[in-house]
Structures are given as C-alpha cells and as structure tokens.
GUMIZA-778351 format. One record per residue (C-alpha): residue in one letter; z, y, x. Coordinates in steps of 0.25 Angstrom, whole numbers, plus 2048, in hexadecimal, padded with zeros to 3 digits. Layout:
aZYX ...
# end
This chain:
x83C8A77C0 x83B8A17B3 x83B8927B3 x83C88D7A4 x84888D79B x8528877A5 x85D88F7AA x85F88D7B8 x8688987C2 x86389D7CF x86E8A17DA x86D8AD7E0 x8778B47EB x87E8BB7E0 x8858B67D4 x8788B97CA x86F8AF7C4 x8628AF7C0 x85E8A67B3 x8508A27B0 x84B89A7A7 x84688C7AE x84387E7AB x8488737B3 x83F8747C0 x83F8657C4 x84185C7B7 x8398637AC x8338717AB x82A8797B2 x82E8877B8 x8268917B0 x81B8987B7 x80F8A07B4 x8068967AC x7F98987B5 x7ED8937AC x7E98827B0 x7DB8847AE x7D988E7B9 x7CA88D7C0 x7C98997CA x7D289D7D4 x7CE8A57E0 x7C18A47DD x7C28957DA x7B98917CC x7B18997C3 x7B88A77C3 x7B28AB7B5 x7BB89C7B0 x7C48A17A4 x7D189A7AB x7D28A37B6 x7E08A87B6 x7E18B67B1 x7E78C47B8 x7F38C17AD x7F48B47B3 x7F58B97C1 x7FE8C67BE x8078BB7B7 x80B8B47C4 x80B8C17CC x8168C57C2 x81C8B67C2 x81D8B77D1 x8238C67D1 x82F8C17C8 x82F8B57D0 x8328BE7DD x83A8C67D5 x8458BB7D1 x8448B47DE x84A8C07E6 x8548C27DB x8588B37DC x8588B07EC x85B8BB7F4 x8668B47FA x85C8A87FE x8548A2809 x8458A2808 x83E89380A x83189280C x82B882807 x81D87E80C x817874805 x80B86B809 x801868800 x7F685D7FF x7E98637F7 x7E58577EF x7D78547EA x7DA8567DC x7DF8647E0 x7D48677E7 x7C88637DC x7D286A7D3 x7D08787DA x7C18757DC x7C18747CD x7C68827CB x7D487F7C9 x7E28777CF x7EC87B7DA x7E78867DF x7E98907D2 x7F988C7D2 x7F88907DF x7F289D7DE x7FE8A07D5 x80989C7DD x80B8907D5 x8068837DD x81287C7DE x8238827DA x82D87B7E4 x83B87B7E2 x8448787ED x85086F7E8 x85E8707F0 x8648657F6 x86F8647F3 x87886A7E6 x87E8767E3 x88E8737E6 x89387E7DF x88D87A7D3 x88886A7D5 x87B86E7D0 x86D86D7D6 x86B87B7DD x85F8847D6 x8518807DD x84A88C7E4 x83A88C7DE x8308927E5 x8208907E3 x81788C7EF x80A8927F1 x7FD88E7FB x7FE894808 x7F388B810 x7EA88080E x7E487881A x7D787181A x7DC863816 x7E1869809 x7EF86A80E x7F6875807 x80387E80C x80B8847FF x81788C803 x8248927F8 x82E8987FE x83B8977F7 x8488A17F8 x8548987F8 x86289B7F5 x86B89B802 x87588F7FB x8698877F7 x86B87D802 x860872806 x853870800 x8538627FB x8488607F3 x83B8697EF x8378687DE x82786A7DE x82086E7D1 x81086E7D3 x80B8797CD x7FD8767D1 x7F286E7C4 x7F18647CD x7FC85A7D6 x7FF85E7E4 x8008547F0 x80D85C7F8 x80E856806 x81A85E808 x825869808 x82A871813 x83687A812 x83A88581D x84788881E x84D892829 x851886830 x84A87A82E x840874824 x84186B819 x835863817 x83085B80C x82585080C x82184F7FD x813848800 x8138477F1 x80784B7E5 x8108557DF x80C8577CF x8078627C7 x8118667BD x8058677B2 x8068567B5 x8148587B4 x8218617B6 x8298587BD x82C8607C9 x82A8587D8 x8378567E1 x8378557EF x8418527FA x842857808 x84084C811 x85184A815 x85083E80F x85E839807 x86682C803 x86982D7F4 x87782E7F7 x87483B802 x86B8437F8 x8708507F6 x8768547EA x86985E7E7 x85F8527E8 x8658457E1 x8618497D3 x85384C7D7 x85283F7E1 x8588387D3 x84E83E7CA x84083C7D2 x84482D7D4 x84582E7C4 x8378347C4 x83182A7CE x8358217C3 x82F8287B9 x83B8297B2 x8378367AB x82C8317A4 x82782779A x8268197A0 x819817797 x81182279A x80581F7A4 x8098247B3 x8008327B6 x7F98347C4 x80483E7C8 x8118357C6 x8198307CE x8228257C7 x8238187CE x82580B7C5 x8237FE7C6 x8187F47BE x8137E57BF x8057E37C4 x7FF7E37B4 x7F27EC7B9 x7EA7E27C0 x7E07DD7B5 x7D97DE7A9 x7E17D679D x7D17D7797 x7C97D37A1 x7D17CF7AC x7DF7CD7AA x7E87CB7B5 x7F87C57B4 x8027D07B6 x8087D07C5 x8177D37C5 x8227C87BB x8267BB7BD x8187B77BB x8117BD7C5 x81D7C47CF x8187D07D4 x81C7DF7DB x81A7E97D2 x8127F47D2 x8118057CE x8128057BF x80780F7BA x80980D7A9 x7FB80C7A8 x7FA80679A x7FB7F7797 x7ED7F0792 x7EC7ED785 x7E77DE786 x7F47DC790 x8007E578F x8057E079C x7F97E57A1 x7F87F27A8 x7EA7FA7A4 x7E27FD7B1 x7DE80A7B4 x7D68117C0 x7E28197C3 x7ED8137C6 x7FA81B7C6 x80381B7D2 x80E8267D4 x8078317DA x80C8327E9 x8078257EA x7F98287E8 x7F082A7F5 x7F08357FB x7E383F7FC x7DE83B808 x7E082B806 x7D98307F8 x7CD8357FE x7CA82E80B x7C382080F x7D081880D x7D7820802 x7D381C7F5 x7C68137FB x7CF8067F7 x7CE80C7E9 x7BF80E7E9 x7BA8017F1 x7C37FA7E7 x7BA8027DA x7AD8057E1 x7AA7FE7EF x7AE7EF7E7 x7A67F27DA x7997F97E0 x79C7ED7ED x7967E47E0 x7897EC7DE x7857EA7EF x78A7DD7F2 x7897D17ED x7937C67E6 x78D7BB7F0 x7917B57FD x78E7B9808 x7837B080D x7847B081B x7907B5825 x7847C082C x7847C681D x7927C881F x78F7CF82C x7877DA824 x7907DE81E x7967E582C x7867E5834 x77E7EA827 x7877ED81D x7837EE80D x77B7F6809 x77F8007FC x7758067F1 x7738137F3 x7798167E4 x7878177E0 x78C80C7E6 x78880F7F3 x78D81D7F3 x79C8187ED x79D80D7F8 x798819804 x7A48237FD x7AF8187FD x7AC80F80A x7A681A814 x7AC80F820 x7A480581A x79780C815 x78C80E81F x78281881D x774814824 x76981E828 x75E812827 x76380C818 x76281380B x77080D806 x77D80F80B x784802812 x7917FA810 x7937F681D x7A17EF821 x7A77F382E x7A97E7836 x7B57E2837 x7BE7E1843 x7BF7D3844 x7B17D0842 x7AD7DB84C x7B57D5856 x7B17C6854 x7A97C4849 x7AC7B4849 x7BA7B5849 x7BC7B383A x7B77A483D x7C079F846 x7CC798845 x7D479F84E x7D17AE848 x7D77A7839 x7E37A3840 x7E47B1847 x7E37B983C x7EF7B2835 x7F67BA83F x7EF7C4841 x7E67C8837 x7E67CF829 x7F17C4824 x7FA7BF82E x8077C0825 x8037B381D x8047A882A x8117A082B x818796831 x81778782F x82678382E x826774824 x81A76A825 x81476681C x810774817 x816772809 x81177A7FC x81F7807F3 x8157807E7 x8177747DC x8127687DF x8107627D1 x80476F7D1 x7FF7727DE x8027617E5 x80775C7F2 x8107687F8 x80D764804 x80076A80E x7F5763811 x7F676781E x7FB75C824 x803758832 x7F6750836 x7EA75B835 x7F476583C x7F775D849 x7E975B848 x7E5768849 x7ED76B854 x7E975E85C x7F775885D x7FC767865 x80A76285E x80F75B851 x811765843 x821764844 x81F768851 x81677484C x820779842 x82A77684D x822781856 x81E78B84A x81078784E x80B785840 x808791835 x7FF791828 x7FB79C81E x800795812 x7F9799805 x7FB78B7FF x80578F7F4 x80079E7F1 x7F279A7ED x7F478C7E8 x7F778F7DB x7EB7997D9 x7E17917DF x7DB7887D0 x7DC7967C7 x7D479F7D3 x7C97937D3 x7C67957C5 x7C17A17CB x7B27A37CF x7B07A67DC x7BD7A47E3 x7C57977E6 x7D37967ED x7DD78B7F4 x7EC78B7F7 x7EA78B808 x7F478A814 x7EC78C822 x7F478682D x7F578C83D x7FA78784A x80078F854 x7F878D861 x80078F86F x7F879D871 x7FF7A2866 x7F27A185C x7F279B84F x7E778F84D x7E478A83F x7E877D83C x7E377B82D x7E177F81F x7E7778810 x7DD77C804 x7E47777F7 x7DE7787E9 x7E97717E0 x7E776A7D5 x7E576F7C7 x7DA7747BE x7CE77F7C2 x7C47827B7 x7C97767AE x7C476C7B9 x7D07647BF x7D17657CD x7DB75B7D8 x7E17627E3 x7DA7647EF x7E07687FD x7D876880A x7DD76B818 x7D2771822 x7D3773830 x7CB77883B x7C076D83F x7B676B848 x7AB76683E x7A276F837 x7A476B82A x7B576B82B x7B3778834 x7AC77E829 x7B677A81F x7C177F827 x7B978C827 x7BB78B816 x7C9789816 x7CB794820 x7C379E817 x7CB79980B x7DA79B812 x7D37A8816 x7D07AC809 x7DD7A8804 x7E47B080F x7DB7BD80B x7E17BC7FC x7EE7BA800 x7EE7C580C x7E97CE802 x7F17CB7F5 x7FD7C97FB x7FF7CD80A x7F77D9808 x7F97DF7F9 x8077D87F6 x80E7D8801 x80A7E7803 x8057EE7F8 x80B7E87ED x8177E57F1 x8197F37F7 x8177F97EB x8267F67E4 x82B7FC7F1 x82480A7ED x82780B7DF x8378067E3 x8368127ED x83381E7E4 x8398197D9 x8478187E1 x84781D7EC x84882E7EB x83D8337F6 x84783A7FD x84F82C7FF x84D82780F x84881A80C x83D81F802 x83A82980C x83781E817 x82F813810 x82781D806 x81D820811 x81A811810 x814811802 x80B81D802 x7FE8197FA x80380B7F8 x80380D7E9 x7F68117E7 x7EF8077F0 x7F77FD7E6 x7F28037DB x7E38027E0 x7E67F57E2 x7E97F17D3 x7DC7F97CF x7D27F27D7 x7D77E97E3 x7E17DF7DE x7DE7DF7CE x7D67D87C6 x7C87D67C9 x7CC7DF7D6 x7C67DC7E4 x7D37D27E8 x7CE7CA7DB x7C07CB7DE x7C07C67ED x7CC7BE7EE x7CD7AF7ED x7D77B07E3 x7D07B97DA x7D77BD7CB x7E27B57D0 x7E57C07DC x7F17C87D8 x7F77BB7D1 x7F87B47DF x7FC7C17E5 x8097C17DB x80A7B17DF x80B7B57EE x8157BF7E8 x81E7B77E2 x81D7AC7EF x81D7B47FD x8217C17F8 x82F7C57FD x8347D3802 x83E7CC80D x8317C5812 x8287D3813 x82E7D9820 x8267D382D x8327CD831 x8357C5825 x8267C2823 x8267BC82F x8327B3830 x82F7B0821 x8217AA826 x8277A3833 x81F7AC839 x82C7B1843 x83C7AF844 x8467B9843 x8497B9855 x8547C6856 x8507C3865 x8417C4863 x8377D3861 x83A7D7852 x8447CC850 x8397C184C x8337B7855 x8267B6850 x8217A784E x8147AB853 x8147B585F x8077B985D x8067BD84E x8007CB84F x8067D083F x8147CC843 x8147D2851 x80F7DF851 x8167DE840 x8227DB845 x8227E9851 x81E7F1843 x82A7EB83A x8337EE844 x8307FB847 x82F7FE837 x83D7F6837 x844801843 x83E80D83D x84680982F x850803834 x85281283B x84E81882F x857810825 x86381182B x862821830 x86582181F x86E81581D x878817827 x87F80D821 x87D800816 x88480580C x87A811809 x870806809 x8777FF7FC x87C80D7F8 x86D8137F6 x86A8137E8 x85C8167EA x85A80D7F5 x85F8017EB x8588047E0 x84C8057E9 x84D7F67EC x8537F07E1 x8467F77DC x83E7F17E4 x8427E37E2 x8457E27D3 x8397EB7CE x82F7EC7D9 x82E7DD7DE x8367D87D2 x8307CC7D0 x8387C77DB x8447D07D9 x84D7C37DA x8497BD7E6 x8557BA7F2 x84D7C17FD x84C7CF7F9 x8547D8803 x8617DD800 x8637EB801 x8717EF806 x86F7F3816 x8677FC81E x8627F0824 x85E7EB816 x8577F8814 x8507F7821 x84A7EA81E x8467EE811 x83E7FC816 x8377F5822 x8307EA819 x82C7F4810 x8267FD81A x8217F1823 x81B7EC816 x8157F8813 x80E7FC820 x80E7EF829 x80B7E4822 x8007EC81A x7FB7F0825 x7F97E382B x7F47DC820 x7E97E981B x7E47EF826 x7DD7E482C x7D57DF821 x7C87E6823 x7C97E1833 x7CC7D282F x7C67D0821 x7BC7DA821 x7B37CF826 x7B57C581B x7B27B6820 x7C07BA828 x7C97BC81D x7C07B9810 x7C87BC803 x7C37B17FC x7BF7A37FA x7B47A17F0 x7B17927F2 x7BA7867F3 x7B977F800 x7AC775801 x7B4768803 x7BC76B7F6 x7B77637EB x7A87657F0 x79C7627EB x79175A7F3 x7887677F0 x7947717F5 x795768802 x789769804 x787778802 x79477880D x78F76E817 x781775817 x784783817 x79478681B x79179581E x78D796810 x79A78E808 x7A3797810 x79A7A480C x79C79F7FD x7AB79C800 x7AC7AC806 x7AD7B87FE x79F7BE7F8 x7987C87FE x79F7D37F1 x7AC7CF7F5 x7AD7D0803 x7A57DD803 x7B07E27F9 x7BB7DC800 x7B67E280E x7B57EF807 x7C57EE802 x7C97EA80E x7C37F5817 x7C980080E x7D87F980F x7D77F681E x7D580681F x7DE811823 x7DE81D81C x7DD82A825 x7EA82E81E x7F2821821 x801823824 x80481B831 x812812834 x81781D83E x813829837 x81F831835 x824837826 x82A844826 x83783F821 x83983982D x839846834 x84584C82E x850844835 x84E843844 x854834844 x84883183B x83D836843 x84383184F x843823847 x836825843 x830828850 x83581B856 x82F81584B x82181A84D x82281885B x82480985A x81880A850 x81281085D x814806864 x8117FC85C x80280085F x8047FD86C x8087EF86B x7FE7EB862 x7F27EF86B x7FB7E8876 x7FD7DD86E x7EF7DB86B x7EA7DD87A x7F27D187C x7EB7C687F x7F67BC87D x7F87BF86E x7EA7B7869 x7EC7BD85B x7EA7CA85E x7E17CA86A x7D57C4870 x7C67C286E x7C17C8863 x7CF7CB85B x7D27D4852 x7DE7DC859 x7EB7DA84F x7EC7EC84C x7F27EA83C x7FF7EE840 x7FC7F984A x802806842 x7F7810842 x7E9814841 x7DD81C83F x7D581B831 x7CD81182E x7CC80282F x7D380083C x7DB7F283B x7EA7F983F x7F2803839 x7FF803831 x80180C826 x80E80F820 x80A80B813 x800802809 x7F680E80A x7EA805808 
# end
C-alpha cells in the first residue's frame, strides 16, 4: 500500500519485511488514494447524468485495480493475524444531507470505499523494540441506513497475533463534508471494545489532522499504557491549539479551547460597552474566538453572527432543528425585533389588557412577520379558522391558572422567596441595625432605616428584635449594597429608575414567612446635572388605601430588583458563566480518556454555545436584558459587581450556600448534615436529597480511581486542571483564601459535586420555572420605569397617583414590547428539548466496570426516589410552602420530564 514517502515495516510471521512508501499517518500526511474527482454530480442515478464530472470508467477501473493490490499485500502481510471487524455509527447530518441532494458529498466516497480510513492504535508498545507498534488500516464502507438518518459502516481489519489491545482508533474523514461519529464498536473473539466518540469528525479536505479516539477504559496519567501517552499528550496540545497560529480567526470545524475577557458585548461606535474581566471589572472568562479587534477600540472584539465555539460544542441536529434547539437564537433575532412591528412601546392600560394576552392573544399580519413568529413559536402561535391572521397568544401561566390573584398578596411574595424562581437570594438576619459595608462619606449613615420600632410594630409586640435574631426569626433579601452605587447613572436613563433595597421577613409559628417592610434608598449625589439629597423610605404593609398602594410600589420595585439580579446573577453568572472556565479547563487539560473528564463532561453538553447566543443577542449591548431591565446599559457592569462581591467557589455547593446565608447549620446528627433554619424551605429540602445523592455517586466514583491521596496530588493533569481553573478561568479572584485546596480525594469530591450541582440543579431550579412564575409579568416585573409617588412628587404626580393608582403602577410596570418580549424569552428557556440528557441517564463509560454501573445505578435510584418525596412532600399539608389552595406545587428539582414547558426536570447540563 503506498502511503507517501515514509518508510514504515510491517511484521509478518516470518523474518521479511515489506517497505512502502508512507507519510506519517496521524501528525501530517495523508495516505495516497485514488484521487476521486470533488465535483462529482451523479452517482447512482443521482444529478444530471449528461454532467461533465461524472467519474469516468478509468476512474472506476483505477480503484478496482487500487483494491486488487490492496488484497494483494494484505494477504502477503497478515496471514498470521486475527480478523477484526469495527462497526462504526454514524449520524447523517443536514449539511450532508442538502449536500447529496445537490448532486454531490458522502455518498461518492462511499461508493468507492473511501468514507472514512480507521487505523487501530495498539495499547501498549512494542517491548522488544520501545517503539509504538505498526497501526493496522482498514477503510469502512455503508452497510445500512435507518430511517432517522443513522448509518452502520463496518472495516474489517486483519491484526497481527502480538499486536495486543486496541487502545485507540485514528479516524481520517474521507467524506467532502464533516461526519457526526456516535461511535465505534470493535469484535474481538472474546469480547468487544467499544468506543463512544459522539464527536463532528472533519473532512480532511478542511484538514489532515487525523481524529484519535480512545476506548472507553478510562486511565490516570500515571496508568496510561505506554502505546497511548504520546497521543493523550499530543491531543491535549491540539485542544490547545498549540499547532496553530495563535492570530488566525478559529474555523467552524476547530476545536481549540482558549480562554478571552468578555470584549465582544458592544459597539465602541455606537454603543460601547467597558470590557468584563481585569481589575476593573473582574470577571470569568469566556471561549476565545480571535474574531478581529475593532478598529475604533482595539480591546474590542468585532461582533459577528457566527460566533465560534469548538466544534463538539455546538448543538446537536436534533436541538438544531426542533422547537427548543436553536429558537433562543431566533426569538432573540426575529420574534424581539418583528415583536416591535405588533405591539406597541405603551403600557398596558388596564390589568384585563394583560389578560388578552393569554384569552385573545395578538393578532399577527398575515406577511412576513407573522409567518416568522408561526415557524419559530408554533407553542405560542395560534392558528384560527374564524381570523385572517395568525395569533400570538401566550399560554397561561401555571400560577395565574391556579389563582389568578395570587401575585397580589403578601403571603404569595413571601412564599416565593422560598419557593419560587429565586429563593437562593433570602438570608438570615444576625446583627441589628442591618448595616451597609459601603462608604459612608458616599452613600451616608450605614445604618438601615428599618428600625427596632416599625419591626415590633408590625409584629404587634409577639416578642422584641433581640429576641427575634435570638430565634432566627428574622430574614431580608438585601440588595442594599449591590445596587446602590448604580442607582443615579441608571436614572439618567429614560424610562427606567432604580433603588438600593432590603425587604424584611418574619418567620410566623406555622413556619411561613410574613413581610415585615421594605428600605428604598436613593443616595445622594448628582443625576442629569441637578443635585439631588439622599432619600430613604421604609414601607410596610397598611391598612389605608393610599399606604396600601404605596406598599404595592415598593413591592413592585424589590420585585424588579429581584428579577435583574435572579437573572444577571443567579441565573447567567452563577451557572452559565461561571461554568464556562470549568469547560475550557477540562479539554484543555484533562485528556478525554482521564476519569474525571469522563464524569463531569456530560455536564457541559451545549453549554458553550447557549453562551455564545447569549453575547450575540440576550446579554449584549442594546440586547433584550438591556432593553427590559431596570438596569439597562448598566446590566453586565452590575453583573461584574455582583461578581466581585457574592461570588465564591467554596459558597456554590448547596451546602455552603446555605450556611453562607444562615440559611442552615452544619448538624452531623441531622438528614444531609445541615439543620435547616427554616424547615419548610422547598429549594433547600428537596436541593439538599439531590446534592447528596450527586455527592455519594462521586464520592463512589472518585475514589474507585484514587485509591489513595497521593495520586490525587500526583495527577499532573488533574492539577493543571485546577490550577487552570482558578488562575486563568476565574482569575480575577485567583488569590482569594477560600478557594479549595486540592490534595485529597475528599478535596476532589467537593470540587466535582459543586460543579455538577452547579451545572444541573441549581440551574434547574432557578430556569425552569420562569415561564410558570414570571410569565405573567405583574408577578415578577423585570423593571421599574417610574420613581415611587411619594418620592419628591409633584402636586400634579400626586394627584394623578391618588386619582388613578391602577394607572401610576401600569406606568411603573413594564410596556406592553417588553413584556411580550420577555414572555417570549422566557417560554423558550423554561422549555425542554426532546433530546435533553436527564440526571440519571446513564453514559457508556460507566458500563465498562461493573463497580461503576453498580455505583451508578444507585445513584439514579435515589434520583428515583427523589420523585417520590417531592409529590409527598407537596401532598403535605403541613409544609404551607409548597401546598395548599391555589399553590404552585415546588417540581424544580424533580429530575425528569417530558418536553415542553413543564415546571420540573433536571438536566445534566446548561442545555438552554
């Protein structure tokens, strides 16, 4: 077989070598084949026959000679051998598929034999010699196609008797266009050797690096075979990109992982944004794409409608053409912008106008616009016999469906800081007075308005405040200090205003949580050129119509707050971004055959690329969290302030969070080790069954591998990984005391477990109810546009207030654009895809050591069961959080379901 100008020996039975010319089959040549023509139109009868690139007869006869001389030195070469046969899954792509429609792809390489070479890599060296032992090559060809576009290649290979185990399979692509390989099954006379690839494999016309995959034994540096550690070396140096030039712009087909500061937000023309990540603005740090830099800023990234991410990380055909795969994508570019030419930039001018949206709907042009909102929301849009148009008609929300009043009650505002779409922002009251850390000399008095006096009042003389703290009786959602020093740049913008907030709560004897008050600060300083003292008002609930209406503003405004900072921070920080490091860290050091990469890789499928939608159109400049957010332009810098303040690893487990809030006390003697400050708190409970199951399963997992500390420390990989992680990933806090230390198994464990908790739990609980709690928006409005009315009125604004209060709030609420907009988002990112990847769901590398998959099935059972004490716990009609008239049953946490909006389900990773 000739194979380029390298000389390489093949070993036979006897003493004789064969040599061949040959390039280097993985690191830089191609194997010389008959060169088919590329611009091949008709193949069995597919194009236009009379097409002057057909292949020829001498082009056929070629490879029927190639192929005779193939056979020829293959039975001169291994007839003392073993025959192999490799089956190899493929997933038909679309870009394959339009490509054979148009006359040419996959299909003529396969014709020929030529679809994809595999050369099987021995594990382990040749100890005669040291050196890596001659790769067996064999091409695959189609055997069977089912209906979902599923493909079966087999090559059968004929392996010398002292090759030893297969470690590895080297894939060249010989197709035109890349191949999705699911995987790679081996038969050998007594077992099989499976490899799971689930990988976009290249054409080599893109590039001739060849592909490397590793069967699914999974090793420790120090236990890889002596046949494997240059090749687990060099494709962590690809990952890298270490072969290429750092400059170039990354293609779509790459897969180097790199990291970059968040420089690709704005528009240094026309809307420039400050660059997230330094000292000025700390910051994780995202993918690095080496898009080129603007020319009006060169710290500025130009913005692009693709944006590159490495290639596994993209989504995969299904999420690409169903409802929830690339929908986020196009509500963000079509349903927003066309949303404009329907609705209307006003408020809504009555709470029966928001009704329509879920009774009647709105009505679409029958044009363009209509016809692009029916393609991308078919949940949403309605089609009607009896109207001309089409209709945008919200489905109703489960909250409002179950009590449509709820939103207006005190006791719902207080629940939902348990048990609603935030309820990891609440702590415990421990000092009195609430004091501000923020300078006083700039933002006044540290201490609260909220005084000893209006507390006892409100809870009738029941006991004193000392004794409250005393009893862990009172808790507040503090955003005093966060938003504060925001509040006069975002009220030089139009339509929006902001405070710095705290809302206090009492904990009643039923175990329910009663709110007490809310502190409104504007500090002082200057807003559009005018002067302005500081104000700062304490409302509480009242019995009076006008004080009851004005505790009706300030819950809107907390509210709003709450929205911005669930979203910005709990929800795309705390998850998304934050999480992001933690994926580049893992491909760029830890090999995929390493046991640690193999468990926590699961958890970041499609994380990348929801990120990178994110940037285009959701979080960037001018983007739907600027456009309907209190805090407007001023979005992502108060997301790198919340940052630089709550942010830190030690505090993201559920545990730490926890006790870090007050929220529970480490208790050896009590269920998970905490005793929980409040029994009754529906996030932490059911969170807490979830944590410990993830914490057992990695626990079982972690030190199946690490029999011992010192391979923990020893693990060159596994430290680079971490030290990765918190000096370039989150490096803006790379010297903070309360990072982990990674020396045990223990360590390890604690580590791994608030990264996947992370990654599926808490994003769960925090994104899959927003369309059932904020989908109607008077419950969770997402801004405040007006300032309250008793704040520096005047005598025409009280009036307007005192004559029409229903009015004043509809002005303070969102318009009717940006709610629409906001509901449409937030349907999209409360749906499950119908090719979500469960917690539970089992990966085949699991399935290759028994102790795993027993591991694992105990794992999933508790995941089981954790279905079961959730319906329990919210038939319970003790726990008032979670149960009684009208409630919205607590389901965030429960770890499946079926596609669609449904309010539960816990994927494995930040798929949406």
């Amino acid at each position: 077989m000739l194979r380029g100008s390298q000389i390489i020996q093949y070993s036979t039975h006897t003493s004789k070598t064969h040599q061949f010319p040959w390039s280097n089959p993985l690191i830089s040549g191609e194997p010389t084949t008959l060169q088919i023509p590329r611009k091949v139109t008709n193949i069995s009868g597919l194009g236009n026959s009379n097409n002057n690139n057909n292949i020829s007869s001498r082009d056929i006869k070629a490879a029927a000679a190639f192929h005779v001389f193939d056979d020829i030195i293959s039975a001169a070469t291994h007839s003392s051998s073993v025959e192999l046969k490799a089956t190899i899954t493929v997933q038909k792509t679309v870009e394959n598929i339009v490509s054979v429609l148009g006359g040419v792809g996959n299909t003529v390489t396969d014709v020929f034999g030529r679809s994809l070479l595999l050369e099987l890599v021995a594990a382990e060296l040749d100890p005669k010699t040291g050196l890596e032992k001659e790769r067996v090559t064999a091409y695959a060809h189609q055997v069977s196609m089912n209906a979902s576009g599923e493909v079966k290649y087999e090559a059968e290979f004929k392996v010398p008797k002292d090759f030893g185990s297969v470690g590895a399979v080297v894939v060249q692509n010989e197709h035109l266009n890349e191949t999705f390989i699911k995987d790679i099954v081996i038969d050998q006379p007594d077992t099989k050797i499976n490899i799971t690839c689930e990988s976009f494999v290249h054409s080599k016309i893109d590039n001739a690096e060849k592909r490397i995959f590793f069967t699914n034994k999974s090793y420790l540096p120090s236990d890889t075979p002596s046949g494997l550690a240059a090749y687990r070396e060099r494709e962590l140096k690809i990952l890298r990109g270490e072969f290429r030039s750092k400059d170039d712009e990354f293609k779509r087909f790459e897969r180097v992982y790199d990291y970059d500061v968040y420089n690709d937000l704005g528009d240094p023309t026309f809307f420039p944004r400050p660059v997230l990540g330094g000292k000025e603005h700390p910051y994780p740090r995202r993918c690095k794409t080496n898009r080129s830099k603007t020319s009006k800023d060169p710290s500025s990234e130009s913005r692009s409608a693709f944006v590159y991410v490495p290639r596994d990380e993209n989504f995969s055909e299904v999420k690409g053409l169903t409802f929830s795969g690339k929908t986020l994508y196009s509500v963000l570019h079509a349903v927003v912008p066309n949303l404009k030419s329907v609705v209307t930039d006003l408020d809504f001018p009555y709470f029966t106008t928001i009704d329509k949206l879920y009774n009647e709907g709105v009505h679409l042009p029958d044009d363009a616009t209509g016809h692009v909102l029916t393609n991308i929301l078919p949940r949403l849009v309605k089609t009607t016999s009896n109207a001309a148009n089409n209709v945008l008609q919200y489905e109703t929300p489960e909250m409002l469906d179950r009590d449509k009043f709820s939103w207006f009650r005190d006791e719902e505002f207080a629940r939902q800081a348990l048990a609603g779409l935030h309820p990891s922002s609440i702590q415990l009251v421990t000092e009195w007075p609430m004091k501000s850390k923020l300078d006083p000399t700039v933002y006044g008095a540290p201490e609260s308005a909220i005084t000893k006096e209006i507390v006892e009042k409100e809870i009738r003389g029941y006991m004193t405040v000392e004794e409250a703290i005393e009893q862990k009786k009172l808790f507040v959602i503090d955003y005093h200090d966060l938003l504060l020093p925001h509040v006069n740049k975002v009220r030089e913008l139009n339509g929006t205003t902001l405070y710095g907030s705290r809302t206090l709560f009492f904990l009643t004897p039923d175990g329910t949580l009663r709110p007490l008050a809310i502190e409104l600060v504007r500090p002082q300083g200057t807003v559009n050129g005018k002067q302005q003292e500081e104000w700062r008002h304490v409302f509480t609930p009242c019995w009076d119509a006008t004080g009851t209406w004005l505790w009706r503003f300030a819950k809107a405004h907390v509210l709003a707050h709450d929205s911005g900072v669930h979203q910005l921070y709990a929800h795309w920080l705390r998850t998304h971004c934050a999480t992001e490091p933690y994926i580049i860290a893992t491909n760029r050091q830890l090999s995929a055959m390493h046991p640690i990469y193999r468990l926590i890789h699961p958890h970041f499928r499609y994380t990348m690329e929801i990120n990178a939608l994110a940037r285009v159109a959701l979080i960037n400049a001018e983007g739907i969290i600027e456009t309907a957010f209190s805090p407007k332009k001023y979005s992502m810098e108060l997301c790198s302030d919340a940052y630089d303040k709550l942010w830190r690893f030690d505090h993201e487990s559920l545990p730490g969070d926890l006790i870090s809030r007050g929220m529970a006390v480490a208790d050896p003697n009590s269920p998970h080790g905490l005793q929980l400050t409040i029994e009754d708190y529906p996030y932490a409970s059911d969170g807490l069954v979830l944590w410990d199951a993830i914490k057992e399963w990695v626990s079982n997992y972690v030190n199946h591998f690490y029999t011992e500390a010192s391979l923990v420390e020893s693990d060159k990989e596994l430290q680079a990984w971490w030290t990765e992680i918190r000096t370039v990933g989150h490096q803006d806090k790379k010297d903070e005391p309360w990072w982990p230390v990674l020396k045990t198994q223990q360590d390890l464990i604690e580590i791994v477990s608030t990264i996947i908790f992370v990654a599926s739990g808490h994003h769960a609980a925090v994104n899959f109810g927003q369309y059932d709690f904020a989908g109607y928006f008077p419950n969770r409005p997402t801004i405040a546009r007006t300032k309250m009315p008793n704040e520096d009125a005047t005598d025409e604004e009280v009036a307007a207030f005192l004559k029409r209060p229903e009015s004043a709030l509809m002005q303070c609420f969102p318009t009717q654009f940006q709610a629409t907009a906001v509901m449409a988002i937030l349907d999209v990112l409360s749906n499950h895809s119908p090719d979500e990847e469960y917690m539970g769901t089992t990966e085949p590398f699991y399935e290759e050591d028994q102790n795993l998959k027993a591991a694992f099935e105990k794992f999933s059972g508790r995941l089981k069961e954790l279905e079961g004490i959730i319906d329990a716990r919210n038939g319970d009609k003790n726990l008032k959080n979670r149960s009684g008239a009208g409630i919205v049953p607590y389901n965030l946490f429960k770890p499946t379901s079926e596609p669609g909006v449904t309010g539960q389900g816990v994927p494995k990773s930040i798929s949406i």
